[in-house]
C-alpha positions in Angstrom: 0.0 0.0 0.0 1.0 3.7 -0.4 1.6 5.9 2.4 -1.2 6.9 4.4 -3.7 9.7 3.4 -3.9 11.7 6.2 -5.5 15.1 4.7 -9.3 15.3 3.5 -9.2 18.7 1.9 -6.5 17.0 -0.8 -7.2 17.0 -4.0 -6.5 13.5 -5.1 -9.7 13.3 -1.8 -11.5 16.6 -4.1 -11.1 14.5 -7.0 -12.7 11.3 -5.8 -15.5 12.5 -3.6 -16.6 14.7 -7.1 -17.4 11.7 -9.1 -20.6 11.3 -7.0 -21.5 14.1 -9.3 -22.7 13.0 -12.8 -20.4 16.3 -14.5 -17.2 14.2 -13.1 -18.4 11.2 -14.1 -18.7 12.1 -17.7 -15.7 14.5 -17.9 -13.6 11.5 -16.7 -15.3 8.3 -17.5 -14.8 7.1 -14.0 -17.3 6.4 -11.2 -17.7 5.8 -7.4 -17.7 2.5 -6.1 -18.6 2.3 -2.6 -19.1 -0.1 0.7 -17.2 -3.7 0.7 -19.7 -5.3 -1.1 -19.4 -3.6 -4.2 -15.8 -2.8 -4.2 -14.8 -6.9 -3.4 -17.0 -7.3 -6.7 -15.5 -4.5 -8.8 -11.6 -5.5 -7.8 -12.9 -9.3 -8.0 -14.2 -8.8 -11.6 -11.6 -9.2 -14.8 -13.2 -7.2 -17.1 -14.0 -3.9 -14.9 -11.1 -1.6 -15.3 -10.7 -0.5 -11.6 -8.0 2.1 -11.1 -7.3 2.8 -7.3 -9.0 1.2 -3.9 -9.1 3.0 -1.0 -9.3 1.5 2.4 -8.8 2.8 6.5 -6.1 0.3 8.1 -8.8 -1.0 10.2 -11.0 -1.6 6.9 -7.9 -3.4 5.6 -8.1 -5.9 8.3 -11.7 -6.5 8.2 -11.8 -7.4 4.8 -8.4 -9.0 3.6 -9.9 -10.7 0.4 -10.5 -7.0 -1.3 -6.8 -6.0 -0.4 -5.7 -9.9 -1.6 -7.9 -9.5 -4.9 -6.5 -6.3 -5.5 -3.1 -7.1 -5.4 -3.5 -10.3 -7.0 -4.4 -7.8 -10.1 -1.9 -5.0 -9.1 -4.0 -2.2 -8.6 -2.9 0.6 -6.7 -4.3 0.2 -3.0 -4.1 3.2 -0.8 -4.8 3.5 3.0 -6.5 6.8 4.5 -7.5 7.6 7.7 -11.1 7.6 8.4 -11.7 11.8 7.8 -10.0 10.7 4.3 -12.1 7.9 3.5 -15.1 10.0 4.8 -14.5 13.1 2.6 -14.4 10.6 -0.1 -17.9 8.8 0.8 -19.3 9.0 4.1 -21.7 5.9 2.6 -18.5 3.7 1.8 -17.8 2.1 5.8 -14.6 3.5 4.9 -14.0 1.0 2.1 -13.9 3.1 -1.8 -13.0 2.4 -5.6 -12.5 4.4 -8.4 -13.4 2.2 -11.7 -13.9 2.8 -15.5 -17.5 3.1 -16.7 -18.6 0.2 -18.7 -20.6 0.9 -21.7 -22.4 -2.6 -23.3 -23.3 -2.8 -26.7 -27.2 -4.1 -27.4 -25.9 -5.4 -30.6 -23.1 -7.9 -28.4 -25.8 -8.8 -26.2 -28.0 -10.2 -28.7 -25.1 -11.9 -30.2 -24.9 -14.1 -27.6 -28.5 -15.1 -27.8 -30.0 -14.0 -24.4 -32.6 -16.0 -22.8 -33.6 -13.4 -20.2 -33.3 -9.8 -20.3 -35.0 -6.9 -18.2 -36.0 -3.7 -19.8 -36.4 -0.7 -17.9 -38.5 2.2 -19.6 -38.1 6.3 -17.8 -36.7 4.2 -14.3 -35.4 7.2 -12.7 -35.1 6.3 -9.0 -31.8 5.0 -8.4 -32.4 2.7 -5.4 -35.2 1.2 -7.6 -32.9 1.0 -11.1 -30.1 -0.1 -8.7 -32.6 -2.7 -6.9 -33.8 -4.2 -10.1 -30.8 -4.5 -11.1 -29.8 -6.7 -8.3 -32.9 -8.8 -8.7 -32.0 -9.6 -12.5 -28.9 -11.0 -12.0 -30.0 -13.1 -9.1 -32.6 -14.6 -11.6 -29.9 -15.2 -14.1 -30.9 -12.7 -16.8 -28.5 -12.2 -19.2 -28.6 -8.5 -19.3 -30.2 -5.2 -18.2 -31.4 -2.5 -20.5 -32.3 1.6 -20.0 -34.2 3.4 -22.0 -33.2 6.9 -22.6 -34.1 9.3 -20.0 -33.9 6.7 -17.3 -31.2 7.4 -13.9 -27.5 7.4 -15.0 -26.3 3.8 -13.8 -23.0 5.0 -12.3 -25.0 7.1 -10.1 -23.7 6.1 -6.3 -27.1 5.2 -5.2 -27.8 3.0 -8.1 -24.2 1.2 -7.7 -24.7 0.7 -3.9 -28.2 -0.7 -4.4 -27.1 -3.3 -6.8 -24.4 -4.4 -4.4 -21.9 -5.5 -6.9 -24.6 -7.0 -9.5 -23.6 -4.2 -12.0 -20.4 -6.0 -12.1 -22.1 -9.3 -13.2 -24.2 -8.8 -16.2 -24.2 -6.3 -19.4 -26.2 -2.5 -18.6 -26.9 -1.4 -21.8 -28.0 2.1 -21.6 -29.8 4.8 -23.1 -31.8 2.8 -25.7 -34.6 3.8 -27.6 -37.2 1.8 -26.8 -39.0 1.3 -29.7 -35.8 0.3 -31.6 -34.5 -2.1 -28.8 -38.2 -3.8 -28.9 -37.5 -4.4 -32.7 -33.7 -5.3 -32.1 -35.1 -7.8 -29.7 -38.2 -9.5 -31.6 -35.8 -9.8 -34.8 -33.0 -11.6 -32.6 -36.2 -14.6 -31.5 -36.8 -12.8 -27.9 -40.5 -12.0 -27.2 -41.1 -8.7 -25.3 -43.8 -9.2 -22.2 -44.7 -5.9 -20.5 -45.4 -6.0 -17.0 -48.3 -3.8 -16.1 -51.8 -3.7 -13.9 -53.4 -3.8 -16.9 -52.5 -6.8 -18.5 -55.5 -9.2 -20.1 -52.5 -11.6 -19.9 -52.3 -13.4 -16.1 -48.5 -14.4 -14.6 -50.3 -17.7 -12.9 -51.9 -19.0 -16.4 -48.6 -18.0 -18.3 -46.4 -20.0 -15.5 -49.2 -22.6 -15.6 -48.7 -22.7 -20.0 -45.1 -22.6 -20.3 -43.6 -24.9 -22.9 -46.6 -25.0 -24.9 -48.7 -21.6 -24.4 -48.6 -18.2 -26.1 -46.3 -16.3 -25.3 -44.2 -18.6 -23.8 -42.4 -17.7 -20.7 -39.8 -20.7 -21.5 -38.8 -19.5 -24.7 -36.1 -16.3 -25.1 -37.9 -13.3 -23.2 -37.6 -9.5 -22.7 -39.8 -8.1 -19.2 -40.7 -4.5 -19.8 -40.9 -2.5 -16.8 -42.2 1.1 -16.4 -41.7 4.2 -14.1 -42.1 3.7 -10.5 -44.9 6.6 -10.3 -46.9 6.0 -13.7 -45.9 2.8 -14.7 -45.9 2.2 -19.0 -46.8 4.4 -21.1 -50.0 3.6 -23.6 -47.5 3.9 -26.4 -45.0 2.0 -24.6 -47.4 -1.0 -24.2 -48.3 -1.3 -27.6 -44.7 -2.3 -28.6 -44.8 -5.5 -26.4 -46.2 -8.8 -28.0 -48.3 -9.3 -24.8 -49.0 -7.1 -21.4 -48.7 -9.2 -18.3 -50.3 -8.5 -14.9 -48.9 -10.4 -11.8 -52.2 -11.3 -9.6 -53.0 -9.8 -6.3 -54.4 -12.8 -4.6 -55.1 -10.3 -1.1 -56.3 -6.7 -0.8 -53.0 -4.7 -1.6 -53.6 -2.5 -4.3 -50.0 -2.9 -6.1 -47.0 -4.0 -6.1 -43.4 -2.0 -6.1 -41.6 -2.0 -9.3 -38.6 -4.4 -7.9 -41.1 -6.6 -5.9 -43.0 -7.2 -9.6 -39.4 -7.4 -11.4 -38.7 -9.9 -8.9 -41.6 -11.9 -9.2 -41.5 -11.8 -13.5 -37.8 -12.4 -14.0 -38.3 -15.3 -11.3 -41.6 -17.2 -13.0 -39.3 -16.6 -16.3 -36.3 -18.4 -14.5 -38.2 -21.6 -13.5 -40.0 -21.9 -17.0 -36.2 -22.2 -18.5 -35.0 -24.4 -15.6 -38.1 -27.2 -16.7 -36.5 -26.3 -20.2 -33.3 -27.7 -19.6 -34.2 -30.2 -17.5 
C-alpha cells in the first residue's frame, strides 16, 4: 500500500469525492464504487477496469480478500485515515474504488443469444434502477437495458443498491425503446410488459409454459415502467403481450422491484423445466 492519506481537503480526496457528481463522471469516464460489497466485486471482476482502492487500516483488516484480490491484479491500493475515507464517501464504511464506466453494446448482447433480459423504460429512482438490477442478475438474466431518459447507472445510489450485481451482467443504456423492442423481436426474444393492466395473467402464463402463447420458457424481454406512472399507452403497444402479476389479497400494487422480482423469477423456473 501507499503511504497513508492523512489530509481530506486533498485533491487526489476533491477528486474522488466529485465523481458522485454526474459532471465528473462524464468528464472522466470514472465512477464511485462504494461499501465492501461492491468494491470486493469490482476488484474481483476481470473485465471492470478499476484504477485505485481505497481503504482505512482497520478496513484493511476487516476485509483482507479486497486487499488480496487487488493485489493479486496489481492495482494501486491506498490506505487513508477515516476523515480521508469519509470526505471521499461517508456511505463507503470507509472501504472506496474508483473504476472505469462500462458501456455494453445491445448489438453484443443479442449476439450471444439472451434468454432473459429486463427492460427498464423512464426508471429514474436510483435505489429502484439499482434494486432491479440486483434482482436480474439473481434470476440469471443475461442483461439489463435503459431506456433513454432513465437514472444514469453509475449514479452512487444506483451502484450501492445493486451491491456488486452491475459488475455481473451487461447494462446497456440509453436505448430507444422502440428500436431495442425491434432489435429484440428480430433476434427470436418475445417482449412481455409488465403492467396492472395486462388481459394476460403471470399464474396462467407459469401454468402454459412450454406449450402456451407467449411462452415464458422461450427467449424473453420483461418490460418495466416508471415507478410513479408505470408504461406508457405507447410504450405498451410495442410488447407482444401485457402481463399482470395477480393480487391474490387486498393490496392495491405492487413496487416496481417486488413485480421485477416476481416476473424475472416465474421466467427463471419456465427455462429451468426447459433444460431439464
Amino acid at each position: 500500500m501507499s503511504a497513508e492519506l492523512t489530509n481530506p481537503r486533498a485533491e487526489r480526496v476533491r477528486s474522488v469525492a466529485a465523481l458522485a457528481g454526474r459532471s465528473a463522471r462524464r468528464r472522466t469516464g470514472r465512477f464511485l464504487v462504494e461499501g465492501p460489497q461492491a468494491v470486493r466485486e469490482a476488484v474481483a471482476t476481470a473485465d471492470v477496469v478499476v484504477h485505485d482502492v481505497y481503504l482505512t487500516e482497520g478496513a484493511a483488516e476487516r476485509y483482507p480478500e479486497i486487499v488480496a484480490s487487488a493485489r493479486e491484479r496489481r492495482l494501486h491500493l491506498h490506505v487513508g485515515d477515516a476523515a480521508v475515507l469519509e470526505a471521499m464517501s461517508p456511505d463507503a464504511q470507509h472501504v472506496v474504488a474508483v473504476a472505469d464506466q462500462r458501456h455494453d453494446d445491445l448489438g453484443t448482447v443479442l449476439a450471444a443469444r439472451p434468454r432473459l433480459l429486463a427492460v427498464l423504460a423512464h426508471v429514474r429512482d436510483p435505489g429502484n434502477a439499482g434494486t432491479v438490477l440486483r434482482v436480474a442478475d439473481a434470476a440469471g438474466a443475461d442483461a439489463v437495458l435503459l431506456s433513454t431518459e432513465s437514472v444514469d447507472v453509475h449514479n452512487p445510489k444506483v451502484v450501492r443498491s445493486t451491491a456488486g450485481s452491475l459488475f455481473h451482467l451487461p447494462v446497456v443504456e440509453e436505448v430507444a425503446l422502440a428500436a431495442a423492442v425491434d432489435a429484440l423481436r428480430s433476434a427470436g426474444v418475445t417482449v412481455l410488459a409488465a403492467d396492472g393492466r395486462g388481459d394476460v395473467d403471470l399464474d396462467d402464463l407459469q401454468d402454459t409454459a412450454g406449450s402456451g402463447a407467449p411462452d415464458l420458457a422461450g427467449p424473453t424481454a420483461w418490460l418495466f415502467g416508471n415507478e410513479a406512472w408505470g408504461l406508457a399507452d405507447e410504450d405498451l403497444a410495442l410488447a407482444d403481450a401485457v402481463v399482470r402479476v395477480p393480487l391474490h389479497g387486498r393490496a392495491e400494487s405492487l413496487n416496481l422491484a417486488t413485480a421485477a422480482a416476481v416476473c424475472l423469477y416465474a421466467s427463471a423456473r419456465a427455462h429451468r423445466h426447459v433444460r431439464l
